[in-house]
PDB file of N, CA, C and O in Angstrom:
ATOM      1  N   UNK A   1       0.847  -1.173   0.000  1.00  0.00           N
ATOM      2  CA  UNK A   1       0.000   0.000   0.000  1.00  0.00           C
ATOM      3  C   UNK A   1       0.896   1.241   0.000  1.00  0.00           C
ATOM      4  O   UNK A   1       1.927   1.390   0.657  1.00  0.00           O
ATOM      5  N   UNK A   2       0.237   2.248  -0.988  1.00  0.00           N
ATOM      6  CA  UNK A   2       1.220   3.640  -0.892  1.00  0.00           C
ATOM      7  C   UNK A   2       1.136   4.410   0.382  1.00  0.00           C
ATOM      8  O   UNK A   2       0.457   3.943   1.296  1.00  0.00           O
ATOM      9  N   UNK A   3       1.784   5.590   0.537  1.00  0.00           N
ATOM     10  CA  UNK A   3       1.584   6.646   1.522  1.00  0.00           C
ATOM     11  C   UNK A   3       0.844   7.056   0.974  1.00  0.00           C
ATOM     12  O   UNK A   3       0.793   7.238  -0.242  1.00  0.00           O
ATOM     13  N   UNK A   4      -0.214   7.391   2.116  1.00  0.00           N
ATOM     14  CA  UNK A   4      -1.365   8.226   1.702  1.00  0.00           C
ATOM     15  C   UNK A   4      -1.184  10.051   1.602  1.00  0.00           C
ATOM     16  O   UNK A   4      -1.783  10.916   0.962  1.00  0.00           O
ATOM     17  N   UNK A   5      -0.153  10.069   2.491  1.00  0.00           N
ATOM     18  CA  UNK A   5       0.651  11.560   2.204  1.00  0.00           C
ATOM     19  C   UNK A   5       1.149  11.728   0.919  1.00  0.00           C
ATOM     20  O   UNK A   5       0.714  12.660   0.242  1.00  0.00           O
ATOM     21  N   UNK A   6       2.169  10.817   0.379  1.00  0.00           N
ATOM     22  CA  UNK A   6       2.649  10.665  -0.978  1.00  0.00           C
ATOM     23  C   UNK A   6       1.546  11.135  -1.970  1.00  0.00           C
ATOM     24  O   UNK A   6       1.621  11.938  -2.899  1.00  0.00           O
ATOM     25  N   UNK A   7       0.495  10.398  -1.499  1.00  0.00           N
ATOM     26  CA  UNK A   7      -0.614  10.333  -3.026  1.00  0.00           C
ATOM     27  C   UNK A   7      -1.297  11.695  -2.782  1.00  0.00           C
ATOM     28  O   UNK A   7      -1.735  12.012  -3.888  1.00  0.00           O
ATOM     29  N   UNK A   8      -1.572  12.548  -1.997  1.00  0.00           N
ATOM     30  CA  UNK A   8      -1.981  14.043  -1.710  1.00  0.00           C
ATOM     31  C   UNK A   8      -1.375  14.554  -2.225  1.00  0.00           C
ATOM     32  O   UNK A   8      -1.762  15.087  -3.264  1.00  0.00           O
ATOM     33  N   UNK A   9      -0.109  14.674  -1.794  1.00  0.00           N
ATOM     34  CA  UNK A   9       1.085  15.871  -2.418  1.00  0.00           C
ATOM     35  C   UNK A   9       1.071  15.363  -3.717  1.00  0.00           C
ATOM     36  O   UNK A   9       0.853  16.325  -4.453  1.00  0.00           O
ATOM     37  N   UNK A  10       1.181  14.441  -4.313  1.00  0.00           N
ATOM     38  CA  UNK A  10       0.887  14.048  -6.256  1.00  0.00           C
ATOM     39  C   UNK A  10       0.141  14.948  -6.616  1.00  0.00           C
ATOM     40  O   UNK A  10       0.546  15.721  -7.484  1.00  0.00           O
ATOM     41  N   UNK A  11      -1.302  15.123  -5.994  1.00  0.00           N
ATOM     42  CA  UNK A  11      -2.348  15.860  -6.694  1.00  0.00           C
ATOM     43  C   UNK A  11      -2.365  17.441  -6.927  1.00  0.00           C
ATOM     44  O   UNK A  11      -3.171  18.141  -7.540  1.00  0.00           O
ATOM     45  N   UNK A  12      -0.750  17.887  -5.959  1.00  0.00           N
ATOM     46  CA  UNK A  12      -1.260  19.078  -5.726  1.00  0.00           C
ATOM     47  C   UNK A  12       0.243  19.396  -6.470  1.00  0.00           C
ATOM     48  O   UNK A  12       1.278  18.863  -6.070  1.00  0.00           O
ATOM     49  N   UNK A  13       0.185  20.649  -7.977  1.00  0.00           N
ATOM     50  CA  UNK A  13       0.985  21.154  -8.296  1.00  0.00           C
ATOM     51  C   UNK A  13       2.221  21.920  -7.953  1.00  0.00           C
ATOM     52  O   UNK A  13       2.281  22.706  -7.009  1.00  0.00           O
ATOM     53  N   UNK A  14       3.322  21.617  -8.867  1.00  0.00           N
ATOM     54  CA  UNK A  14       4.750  22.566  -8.135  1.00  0.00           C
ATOM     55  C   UNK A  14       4.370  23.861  -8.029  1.00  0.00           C
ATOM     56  O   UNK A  14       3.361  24.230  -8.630  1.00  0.00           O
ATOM     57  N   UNK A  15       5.159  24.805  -7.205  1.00  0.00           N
ATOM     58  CA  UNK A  15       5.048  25.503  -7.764  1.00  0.00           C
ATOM     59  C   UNK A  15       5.275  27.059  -8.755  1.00  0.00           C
ATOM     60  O   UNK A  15       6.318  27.663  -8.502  1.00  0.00           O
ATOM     61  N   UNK A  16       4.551  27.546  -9.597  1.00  0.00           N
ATOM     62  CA  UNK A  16       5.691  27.713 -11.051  1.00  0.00           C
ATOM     63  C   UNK A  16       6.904  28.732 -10.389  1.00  0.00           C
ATOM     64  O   UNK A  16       6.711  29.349  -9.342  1.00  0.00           O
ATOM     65  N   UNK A  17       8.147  28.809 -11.143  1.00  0.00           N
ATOM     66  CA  UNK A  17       8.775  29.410 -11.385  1.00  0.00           C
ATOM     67  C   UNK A  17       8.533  31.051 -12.575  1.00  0.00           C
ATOM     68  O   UNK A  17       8.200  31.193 -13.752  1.00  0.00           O
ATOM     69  N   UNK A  18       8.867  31.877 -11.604  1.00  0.00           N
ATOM     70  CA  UNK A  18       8.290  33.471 -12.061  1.00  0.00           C
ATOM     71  C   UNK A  18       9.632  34.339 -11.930  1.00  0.00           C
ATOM     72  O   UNK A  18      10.572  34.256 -11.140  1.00  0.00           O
ATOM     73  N   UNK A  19       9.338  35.307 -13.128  1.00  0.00           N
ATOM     74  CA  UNK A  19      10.867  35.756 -13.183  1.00  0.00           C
ATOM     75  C   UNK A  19      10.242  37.945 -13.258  1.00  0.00           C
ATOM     76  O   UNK A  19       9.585  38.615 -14.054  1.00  0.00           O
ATOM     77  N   UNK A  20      10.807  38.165 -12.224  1.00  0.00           N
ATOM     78  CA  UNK A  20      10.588  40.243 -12.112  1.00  0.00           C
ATOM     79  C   UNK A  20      11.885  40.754 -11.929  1.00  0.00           C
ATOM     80  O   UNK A  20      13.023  40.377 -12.210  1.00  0.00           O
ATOM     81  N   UNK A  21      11.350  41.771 -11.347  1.00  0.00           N
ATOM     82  CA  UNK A  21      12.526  42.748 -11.269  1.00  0.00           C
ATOM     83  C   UNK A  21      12.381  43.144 -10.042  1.00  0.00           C
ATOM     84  O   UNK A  21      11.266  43.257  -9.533  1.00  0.00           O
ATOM     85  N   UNK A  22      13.979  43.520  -9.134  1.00  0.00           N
ATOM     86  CA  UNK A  22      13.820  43.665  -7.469  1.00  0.00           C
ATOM     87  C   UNK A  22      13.836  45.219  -7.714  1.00  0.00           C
ATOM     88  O   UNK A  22      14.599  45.908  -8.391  1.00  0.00           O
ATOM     89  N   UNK A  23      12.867  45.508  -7.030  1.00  0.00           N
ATOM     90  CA  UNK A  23      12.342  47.209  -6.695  1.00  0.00           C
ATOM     91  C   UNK A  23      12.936  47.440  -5.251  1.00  0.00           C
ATOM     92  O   UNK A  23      13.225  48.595  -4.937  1.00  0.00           O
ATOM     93  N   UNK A  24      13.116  46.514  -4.444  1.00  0.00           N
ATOM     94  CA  UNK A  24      13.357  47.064  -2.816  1.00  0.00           C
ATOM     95  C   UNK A  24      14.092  45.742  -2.387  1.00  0.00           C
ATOM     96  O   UNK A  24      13.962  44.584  -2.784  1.00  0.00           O
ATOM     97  N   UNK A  25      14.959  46.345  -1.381  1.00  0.00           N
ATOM     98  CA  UNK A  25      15.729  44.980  -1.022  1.00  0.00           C
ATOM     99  C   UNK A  25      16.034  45.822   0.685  1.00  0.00           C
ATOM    100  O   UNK A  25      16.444  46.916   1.072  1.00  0.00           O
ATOM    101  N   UNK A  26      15.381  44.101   1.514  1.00  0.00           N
ATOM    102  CA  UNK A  26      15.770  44.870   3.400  1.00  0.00           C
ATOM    103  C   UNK A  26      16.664  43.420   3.441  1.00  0.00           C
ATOM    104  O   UNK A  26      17.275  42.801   2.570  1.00  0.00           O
ATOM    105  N   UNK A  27      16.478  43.237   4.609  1.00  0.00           N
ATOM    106  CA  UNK A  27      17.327  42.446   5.266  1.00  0.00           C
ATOM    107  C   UNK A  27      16.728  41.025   5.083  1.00  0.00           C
ATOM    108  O   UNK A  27      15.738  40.612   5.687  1.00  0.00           O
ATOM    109  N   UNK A  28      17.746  40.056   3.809  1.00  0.00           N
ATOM    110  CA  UNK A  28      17.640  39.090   3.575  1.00  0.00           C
ATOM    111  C   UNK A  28      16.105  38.629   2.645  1.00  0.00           C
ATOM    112  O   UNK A  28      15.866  37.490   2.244  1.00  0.00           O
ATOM    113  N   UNK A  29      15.198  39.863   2.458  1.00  0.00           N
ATOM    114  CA  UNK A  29      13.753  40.057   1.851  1.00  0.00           C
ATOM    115  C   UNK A  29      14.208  40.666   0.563  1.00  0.00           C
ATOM    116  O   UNK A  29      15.436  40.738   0.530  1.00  0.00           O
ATOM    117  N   UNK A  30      13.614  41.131  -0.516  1.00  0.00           N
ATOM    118  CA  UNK A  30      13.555  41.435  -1.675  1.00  0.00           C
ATOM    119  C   UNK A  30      12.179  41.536  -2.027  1.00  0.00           C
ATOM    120  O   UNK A  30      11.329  40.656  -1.894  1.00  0.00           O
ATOM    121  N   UNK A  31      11.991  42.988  -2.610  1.00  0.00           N
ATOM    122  CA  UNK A  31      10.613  43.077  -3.349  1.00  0.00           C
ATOM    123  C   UNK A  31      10.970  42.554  -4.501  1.00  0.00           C
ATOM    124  O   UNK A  31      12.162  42.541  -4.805  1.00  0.00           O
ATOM    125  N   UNK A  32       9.983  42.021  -5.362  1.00  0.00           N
ATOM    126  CA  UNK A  32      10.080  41.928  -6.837  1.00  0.00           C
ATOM    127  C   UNK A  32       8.923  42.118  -7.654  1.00  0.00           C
ATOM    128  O   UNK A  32       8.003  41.301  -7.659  1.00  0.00           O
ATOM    129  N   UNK A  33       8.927  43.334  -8.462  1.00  0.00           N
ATOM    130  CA  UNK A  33       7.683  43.606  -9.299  1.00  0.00           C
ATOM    131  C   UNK A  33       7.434  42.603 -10.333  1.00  0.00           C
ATOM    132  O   UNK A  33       8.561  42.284 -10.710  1.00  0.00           O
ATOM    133  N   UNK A  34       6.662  42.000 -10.930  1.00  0.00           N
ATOM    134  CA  UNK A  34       5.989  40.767 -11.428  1.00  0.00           C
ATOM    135  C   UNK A  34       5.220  42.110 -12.816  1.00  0.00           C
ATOM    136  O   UNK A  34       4.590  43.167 -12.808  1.00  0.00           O
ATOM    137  N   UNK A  35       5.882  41.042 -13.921  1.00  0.00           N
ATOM    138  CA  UNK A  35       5.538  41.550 -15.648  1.00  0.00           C
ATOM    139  C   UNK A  35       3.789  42.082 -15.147  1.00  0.00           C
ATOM    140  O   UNK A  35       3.534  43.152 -15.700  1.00  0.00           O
ATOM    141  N   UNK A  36       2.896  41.698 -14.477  1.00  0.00           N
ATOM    142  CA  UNK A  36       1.513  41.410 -14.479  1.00  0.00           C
ATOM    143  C   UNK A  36       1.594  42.581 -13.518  1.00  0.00           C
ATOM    144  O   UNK A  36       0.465  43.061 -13.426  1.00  0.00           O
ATOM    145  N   UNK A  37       2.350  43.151 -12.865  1.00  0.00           N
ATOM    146  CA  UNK A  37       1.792  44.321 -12.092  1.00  0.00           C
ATOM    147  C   UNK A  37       2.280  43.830 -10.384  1.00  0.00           C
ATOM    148  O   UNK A  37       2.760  44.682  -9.637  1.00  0.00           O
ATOM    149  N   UNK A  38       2.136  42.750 -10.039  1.00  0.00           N
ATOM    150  CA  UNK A  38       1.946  42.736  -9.155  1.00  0.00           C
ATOM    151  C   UNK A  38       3.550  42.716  -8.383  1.00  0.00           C
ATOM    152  O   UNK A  38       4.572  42.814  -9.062  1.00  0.00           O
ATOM    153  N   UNK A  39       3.577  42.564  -6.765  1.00  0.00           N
ATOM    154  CA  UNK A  39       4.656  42.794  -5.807  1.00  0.00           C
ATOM    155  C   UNK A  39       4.117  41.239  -5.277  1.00  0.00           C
ATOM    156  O   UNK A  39       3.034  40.695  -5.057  1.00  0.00           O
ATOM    157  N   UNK A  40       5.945  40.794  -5.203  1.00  0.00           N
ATOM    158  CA  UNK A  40       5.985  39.840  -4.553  1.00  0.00           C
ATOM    159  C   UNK A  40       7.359  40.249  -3.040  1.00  0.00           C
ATOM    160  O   UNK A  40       8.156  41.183  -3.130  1.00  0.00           O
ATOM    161  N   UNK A  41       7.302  39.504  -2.094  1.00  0.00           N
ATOM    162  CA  UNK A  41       8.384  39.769  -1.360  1.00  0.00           C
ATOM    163  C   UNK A  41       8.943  38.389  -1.228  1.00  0.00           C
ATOM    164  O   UNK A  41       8.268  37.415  -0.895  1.00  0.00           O
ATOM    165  N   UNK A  42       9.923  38.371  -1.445  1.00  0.00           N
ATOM    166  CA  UNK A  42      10.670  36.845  -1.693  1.00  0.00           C
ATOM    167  C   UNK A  42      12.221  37.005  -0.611  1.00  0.00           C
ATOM    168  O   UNK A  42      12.765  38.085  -0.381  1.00  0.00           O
ATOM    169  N   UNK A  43      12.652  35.778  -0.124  1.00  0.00           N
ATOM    170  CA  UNK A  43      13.385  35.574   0.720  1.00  0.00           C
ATOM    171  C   UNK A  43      14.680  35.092  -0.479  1.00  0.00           C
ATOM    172  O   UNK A  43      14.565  34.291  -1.407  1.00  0.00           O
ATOM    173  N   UNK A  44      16.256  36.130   0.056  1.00  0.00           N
ATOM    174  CA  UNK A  44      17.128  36.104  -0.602  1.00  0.00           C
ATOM    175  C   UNK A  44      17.575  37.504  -1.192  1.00  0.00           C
ATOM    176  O   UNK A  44      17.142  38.585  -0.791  1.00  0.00           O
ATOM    177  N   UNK A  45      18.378  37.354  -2.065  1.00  0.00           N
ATOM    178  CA  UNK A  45      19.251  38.535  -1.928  1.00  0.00           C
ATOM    179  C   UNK A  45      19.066  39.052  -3.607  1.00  0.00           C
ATOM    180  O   UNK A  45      18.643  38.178  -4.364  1.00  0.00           O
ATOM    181  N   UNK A  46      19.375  40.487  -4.243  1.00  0.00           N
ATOM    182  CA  UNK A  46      19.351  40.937  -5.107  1.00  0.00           C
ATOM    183  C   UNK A  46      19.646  42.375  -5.294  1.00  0.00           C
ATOM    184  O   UNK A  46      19.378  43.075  -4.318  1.00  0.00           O
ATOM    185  N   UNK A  47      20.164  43.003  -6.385  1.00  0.00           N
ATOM    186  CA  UNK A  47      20.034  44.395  -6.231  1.00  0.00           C
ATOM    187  C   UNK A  47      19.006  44.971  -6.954  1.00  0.00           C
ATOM    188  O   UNK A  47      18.368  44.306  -7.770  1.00  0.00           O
ATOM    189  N   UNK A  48      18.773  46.167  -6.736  1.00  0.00           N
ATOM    190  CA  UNK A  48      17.635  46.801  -7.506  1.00  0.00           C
ATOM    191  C   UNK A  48      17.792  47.458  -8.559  1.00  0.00           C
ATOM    192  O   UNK A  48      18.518  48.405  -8.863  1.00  0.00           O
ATOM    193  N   UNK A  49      16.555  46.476  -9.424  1.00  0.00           N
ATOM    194  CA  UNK A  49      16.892  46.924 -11.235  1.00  0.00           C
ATOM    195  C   UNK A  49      17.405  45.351 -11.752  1.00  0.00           C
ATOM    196  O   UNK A  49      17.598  45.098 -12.941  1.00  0.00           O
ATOM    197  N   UNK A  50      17.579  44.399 -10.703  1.00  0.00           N
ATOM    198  CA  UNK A  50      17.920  43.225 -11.404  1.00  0.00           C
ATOM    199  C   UNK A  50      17.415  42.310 -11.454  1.00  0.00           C
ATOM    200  O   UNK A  50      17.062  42.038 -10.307  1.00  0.00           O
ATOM    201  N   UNK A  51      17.074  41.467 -12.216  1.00  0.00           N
ATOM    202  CA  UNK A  51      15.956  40.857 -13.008  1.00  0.00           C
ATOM    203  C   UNK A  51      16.041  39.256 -12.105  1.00  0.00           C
ATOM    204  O   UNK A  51      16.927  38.577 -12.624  1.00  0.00           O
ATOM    205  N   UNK A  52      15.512  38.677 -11.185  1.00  0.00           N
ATOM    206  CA  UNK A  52      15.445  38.056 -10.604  1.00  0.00           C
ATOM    207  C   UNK A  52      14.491  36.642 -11.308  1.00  0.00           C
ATOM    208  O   UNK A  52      13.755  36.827 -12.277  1.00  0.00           O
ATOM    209  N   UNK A  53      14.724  34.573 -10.330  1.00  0.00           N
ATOM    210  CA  UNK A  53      13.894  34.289 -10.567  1.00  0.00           C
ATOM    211  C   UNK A  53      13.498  33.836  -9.488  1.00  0.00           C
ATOM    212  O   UNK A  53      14.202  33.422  -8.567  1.00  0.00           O
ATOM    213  N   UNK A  54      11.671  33.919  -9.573  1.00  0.00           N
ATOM    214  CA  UNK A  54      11.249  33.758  -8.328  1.00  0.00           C
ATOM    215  C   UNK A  54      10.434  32.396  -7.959  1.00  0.00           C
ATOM    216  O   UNK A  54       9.636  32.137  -8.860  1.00  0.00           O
ATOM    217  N   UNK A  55      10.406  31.499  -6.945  1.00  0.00           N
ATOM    218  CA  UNK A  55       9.487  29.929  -7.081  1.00  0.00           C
ATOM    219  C   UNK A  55       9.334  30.260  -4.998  1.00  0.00           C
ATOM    220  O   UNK A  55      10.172  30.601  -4.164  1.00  0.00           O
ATOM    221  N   UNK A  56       8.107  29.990  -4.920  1.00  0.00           N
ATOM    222  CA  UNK A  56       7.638  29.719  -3.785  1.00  0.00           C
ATOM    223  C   UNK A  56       7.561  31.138  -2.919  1.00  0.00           C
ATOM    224  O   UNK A  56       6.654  30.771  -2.172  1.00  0.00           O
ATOM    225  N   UNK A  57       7.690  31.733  -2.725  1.00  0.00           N
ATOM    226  CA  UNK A  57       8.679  33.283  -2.148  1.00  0.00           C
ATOM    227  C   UNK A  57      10.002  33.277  -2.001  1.00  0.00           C
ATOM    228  O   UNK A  57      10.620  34.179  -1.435  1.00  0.00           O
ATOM    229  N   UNK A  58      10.364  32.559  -2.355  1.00  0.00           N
ATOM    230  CA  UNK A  58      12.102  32.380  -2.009  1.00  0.00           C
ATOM    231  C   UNK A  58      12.991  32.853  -3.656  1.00  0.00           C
ATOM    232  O   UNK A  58      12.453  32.274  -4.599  1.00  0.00           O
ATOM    233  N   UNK A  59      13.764  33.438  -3.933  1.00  0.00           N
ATOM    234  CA  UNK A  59      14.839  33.924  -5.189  1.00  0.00           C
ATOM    235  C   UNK A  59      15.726  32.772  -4.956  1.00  0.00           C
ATOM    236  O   UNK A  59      16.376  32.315  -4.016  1.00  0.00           O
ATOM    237  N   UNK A  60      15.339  32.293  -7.004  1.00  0.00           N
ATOM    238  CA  UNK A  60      16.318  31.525  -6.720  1.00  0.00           C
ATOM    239  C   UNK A  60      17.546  31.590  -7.875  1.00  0.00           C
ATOM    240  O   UNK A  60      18.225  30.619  -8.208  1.00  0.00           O
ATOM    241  N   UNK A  61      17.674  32.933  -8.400  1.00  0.00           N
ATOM    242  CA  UNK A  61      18.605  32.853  -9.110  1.00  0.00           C
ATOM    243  C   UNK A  61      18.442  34.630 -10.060  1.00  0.00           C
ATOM    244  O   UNK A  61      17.469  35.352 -10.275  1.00  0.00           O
ATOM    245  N   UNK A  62      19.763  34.736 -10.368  1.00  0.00           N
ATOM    246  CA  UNK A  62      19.602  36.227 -11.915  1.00  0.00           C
ATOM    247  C   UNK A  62      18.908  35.415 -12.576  1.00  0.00           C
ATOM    248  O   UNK A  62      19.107  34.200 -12.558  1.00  0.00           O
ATOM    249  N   UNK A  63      18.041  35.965 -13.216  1.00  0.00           N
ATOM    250  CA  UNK A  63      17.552  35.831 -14.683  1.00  0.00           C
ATOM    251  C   UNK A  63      18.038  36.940 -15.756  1.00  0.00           C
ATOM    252  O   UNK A  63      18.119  38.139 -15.489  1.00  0.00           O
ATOM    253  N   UNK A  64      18.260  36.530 -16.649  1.00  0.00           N
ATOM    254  CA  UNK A  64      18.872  37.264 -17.623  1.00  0.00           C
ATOM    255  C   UNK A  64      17.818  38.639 -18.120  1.00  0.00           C
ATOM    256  O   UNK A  64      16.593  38.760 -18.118  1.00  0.00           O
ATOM    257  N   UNK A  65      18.994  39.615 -18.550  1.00  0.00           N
ATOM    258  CA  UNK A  65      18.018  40.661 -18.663  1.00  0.00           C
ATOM    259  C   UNK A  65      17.485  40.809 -20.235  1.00  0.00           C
ATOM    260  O   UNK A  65      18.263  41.430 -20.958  1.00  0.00           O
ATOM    261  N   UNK A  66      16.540  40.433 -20.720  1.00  0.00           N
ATOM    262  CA  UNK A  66      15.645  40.157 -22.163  1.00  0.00           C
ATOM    263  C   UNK A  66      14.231  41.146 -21.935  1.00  0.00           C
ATOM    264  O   UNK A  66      13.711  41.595 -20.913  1.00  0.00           O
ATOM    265  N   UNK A  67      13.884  41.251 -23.370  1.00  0.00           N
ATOM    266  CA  UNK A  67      12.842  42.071 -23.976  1.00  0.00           C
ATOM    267  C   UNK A  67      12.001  40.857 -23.071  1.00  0.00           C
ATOM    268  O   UNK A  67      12.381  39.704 -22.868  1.00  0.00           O
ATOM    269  N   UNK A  68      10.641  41.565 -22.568  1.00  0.00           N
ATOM    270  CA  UNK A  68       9.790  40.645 -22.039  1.00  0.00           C
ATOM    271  C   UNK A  68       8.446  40.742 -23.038  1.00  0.00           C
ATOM    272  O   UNK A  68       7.917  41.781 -23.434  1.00  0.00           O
ATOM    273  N   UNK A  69       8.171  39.792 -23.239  1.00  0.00           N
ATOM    274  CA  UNK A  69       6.891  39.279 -24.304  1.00  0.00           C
ATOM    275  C   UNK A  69       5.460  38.957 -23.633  1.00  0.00           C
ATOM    276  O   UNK A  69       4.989  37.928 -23.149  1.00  0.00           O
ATOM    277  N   UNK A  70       5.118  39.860 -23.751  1.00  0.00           N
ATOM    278  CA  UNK A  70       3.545  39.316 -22.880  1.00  0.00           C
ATOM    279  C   UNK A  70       2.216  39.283 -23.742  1.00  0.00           C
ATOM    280  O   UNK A  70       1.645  40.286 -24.170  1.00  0.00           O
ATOM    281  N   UNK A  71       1.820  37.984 -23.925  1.00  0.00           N
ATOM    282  CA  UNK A  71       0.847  37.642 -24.628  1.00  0.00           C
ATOM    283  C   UNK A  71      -0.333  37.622 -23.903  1.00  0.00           C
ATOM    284  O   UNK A  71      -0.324  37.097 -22.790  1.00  0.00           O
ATOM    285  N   UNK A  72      -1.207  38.040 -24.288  1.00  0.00           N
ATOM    286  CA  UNK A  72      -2.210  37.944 -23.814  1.00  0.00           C
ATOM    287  C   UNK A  72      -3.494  36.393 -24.000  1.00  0.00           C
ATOM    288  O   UNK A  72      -3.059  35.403 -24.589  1.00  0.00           O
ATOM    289  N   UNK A  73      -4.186  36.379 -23.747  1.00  0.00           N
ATOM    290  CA  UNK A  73      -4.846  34.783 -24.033  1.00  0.00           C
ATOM    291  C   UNK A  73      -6.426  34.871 -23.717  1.00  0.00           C
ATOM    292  O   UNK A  73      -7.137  33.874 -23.840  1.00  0.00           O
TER     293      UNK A  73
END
């Protein structure tokens, strides 16, 4: 028989990886403005004006700085 914990967490998605730009940076926090408008505050480090990527609230890396493409749907 499986874990029944195992088979919950299956059902429930990662989650995505999102890439902004850090507007404010305190202690060990980072704002990051999001293509869509919105503010995220994510745990980790960055300077401001640099294009961050973001998964869970936590930064997990530069993202390169590129023309951003936003399609609508």
């Amino acid at each position: 028989m499986h874990n029944l914990y195992e088979q919950f967490r299956q059902l429930i998605p990662d989650p995505p990886l999102q890439a902004g730009t850090v507007v404010a940076v305190g202690s060990g926090v980072v704002t990051v403005a999001m293509p869509g408008g919105g503010l995220i505050k994510a745990r980790g480090s960055g300077a401001i004006g640099q294009n961050v990527f973001v998964r869970d609230d936590a930064v997990e890396g530069i993202a390169p700085a590129l023309m951003l493409e936003l399609i609508e749907i």
